[in-house]
N, C-alpha and C positions, 0 to 999 in steps of 0.2 A: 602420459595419461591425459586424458581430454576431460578439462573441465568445465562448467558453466563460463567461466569469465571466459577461457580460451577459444570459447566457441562463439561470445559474444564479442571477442576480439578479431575473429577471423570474420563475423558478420562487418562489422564497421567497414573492417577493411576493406570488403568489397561492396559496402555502401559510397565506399570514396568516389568509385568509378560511375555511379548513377548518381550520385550530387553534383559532379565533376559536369554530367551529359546536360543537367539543369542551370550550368553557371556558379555553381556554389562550391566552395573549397571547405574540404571537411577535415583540421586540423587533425594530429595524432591526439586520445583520449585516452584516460586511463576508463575501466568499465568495473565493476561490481557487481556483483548482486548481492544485497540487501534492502534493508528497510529506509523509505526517503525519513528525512528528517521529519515530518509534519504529516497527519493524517497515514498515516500507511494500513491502521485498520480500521479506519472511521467506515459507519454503516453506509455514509452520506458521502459524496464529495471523495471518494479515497484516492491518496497519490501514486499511483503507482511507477514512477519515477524521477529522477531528478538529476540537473545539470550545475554542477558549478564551477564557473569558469576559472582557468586556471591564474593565480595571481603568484603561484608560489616557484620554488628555483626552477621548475623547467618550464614553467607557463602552460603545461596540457591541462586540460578541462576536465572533469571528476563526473561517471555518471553513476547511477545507483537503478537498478532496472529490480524491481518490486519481487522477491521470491511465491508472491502467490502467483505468479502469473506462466501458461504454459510458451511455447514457444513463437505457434502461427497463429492466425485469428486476426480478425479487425480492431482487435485490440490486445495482441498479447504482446511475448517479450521483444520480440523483432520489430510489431507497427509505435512499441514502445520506446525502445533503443533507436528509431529513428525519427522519432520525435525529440529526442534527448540530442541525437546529434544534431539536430537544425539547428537547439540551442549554441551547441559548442561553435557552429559552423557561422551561427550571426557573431555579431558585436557583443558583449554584453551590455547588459542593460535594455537589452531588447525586450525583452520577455516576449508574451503573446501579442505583441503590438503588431504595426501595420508591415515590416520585412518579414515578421513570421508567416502570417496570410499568406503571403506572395506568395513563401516558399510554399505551405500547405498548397495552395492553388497549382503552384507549379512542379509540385512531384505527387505529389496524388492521395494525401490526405485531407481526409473530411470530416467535419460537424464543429463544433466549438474548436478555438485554436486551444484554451485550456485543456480541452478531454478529447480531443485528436482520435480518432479511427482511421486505418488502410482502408483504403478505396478496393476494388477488386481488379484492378492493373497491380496496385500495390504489395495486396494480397497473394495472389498469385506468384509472386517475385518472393515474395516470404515462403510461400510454401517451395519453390524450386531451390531453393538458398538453404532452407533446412535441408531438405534431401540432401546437398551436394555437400554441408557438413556434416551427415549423417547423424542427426535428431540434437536435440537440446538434452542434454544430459542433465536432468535437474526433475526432480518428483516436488509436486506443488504440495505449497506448508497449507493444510486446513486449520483455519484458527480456530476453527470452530469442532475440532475432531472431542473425540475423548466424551461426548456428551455435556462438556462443561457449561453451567449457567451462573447468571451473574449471582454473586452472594446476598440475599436478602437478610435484615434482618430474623436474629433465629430468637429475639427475645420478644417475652412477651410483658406486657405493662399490667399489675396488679396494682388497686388500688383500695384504699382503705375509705369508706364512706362516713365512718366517726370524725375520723382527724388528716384526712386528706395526707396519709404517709401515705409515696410512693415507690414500689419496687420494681425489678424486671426481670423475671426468669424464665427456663425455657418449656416450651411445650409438654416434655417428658417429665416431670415431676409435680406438674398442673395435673394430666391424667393419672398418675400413679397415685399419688397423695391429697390430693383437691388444693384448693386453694391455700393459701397461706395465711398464719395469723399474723396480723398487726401488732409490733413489738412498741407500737407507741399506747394504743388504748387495749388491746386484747381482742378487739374484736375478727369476724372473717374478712376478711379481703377479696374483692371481687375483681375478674378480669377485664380491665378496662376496654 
């Protein structure tokens, strides 16, 4: 059965061979798809993946490729997952420093080294790469499906204008009954 990771497996692998043509040796990786540790649905700034180099028993590097994201594009899972391996493929400790550049400059992504986009040499190599593992098998997550909105509060602040008691109830029982009386002085209470 062909899965997401299996098919992002089988991309690396033949990402070895064009890191290879660049000078760059692209260690073995474990791959994912999930959510990166930090920002993954921020409106601003969102991560959509992440490297961590490997320190543990077999030393391979951990990447985490964003399940919003579809497969080709100047910025989807594959210009993604080969940003993610530049990481594996430097030093660590590198981050977006000045060997990463290089690399960008020298395999064909552009714009910030943080937020990385495929070039359209790159592009194009992603879309022929998909084809030849027959599609990204993965339907993107909508965070935003379902109509959901953020929870505002649903109370409302009554106040008493004798003796400054405060309460808070909701909407529905302000229209059906009016306002509330004050159990300190008796009198109405108005909505603040």
């Amino acid at each position: 059965m062909k899965t997401r990771e299996s098919y992002l497996i089988r991309a690396t692998n033949d990402f070895r061979k064009k890191f290879a043509a660049h000078g760059y040796v692209l260690p073995p990786v474990h791959v994912s798809v999930g959510f990166p540790s930090k920002r993954a649905t921020a409106k601003t700034h969102t991560s959509i993946g992440e490297c961590w180099h490997g320190d543990g028993q077999n030393g391979k590097a951990h990447i985490f490729i964003s399940p919003l994201l579809d497969a080709t594009g100047p910025a989807g899972a594959l210009a993604t997952l080969w940003h993610e391996c530049a990481h594996a493929a430097l030093p660590a400790g590198v981050g977006h420093g000045a060997p990463f550049k290089q690399f960008m400059k020298a395999t064909g992504l552009e714009g910030k080294a943080t937020a990385t986009v495929a070039g359209a040499e790159l592009v194009t190599y992603f879309e022929k790469l998909d084809a030849t593992l027959d599609g990204y098998p993965h339907d993107i997550i909508n965070t935003g499906a379902g109509g959901r909105k953020k929870q505002t509060t649903r109370l409302i602040k009554c106040e008493c204008r004798g003796c400054e008691y405060i309460i808070r109830t909701t909407r529905t029982p302000l229209m059906h009954y009016g306002p509330p009386i004050c159990p300190g002085c008796g009198d109405v209470m108005t909505e603040a």
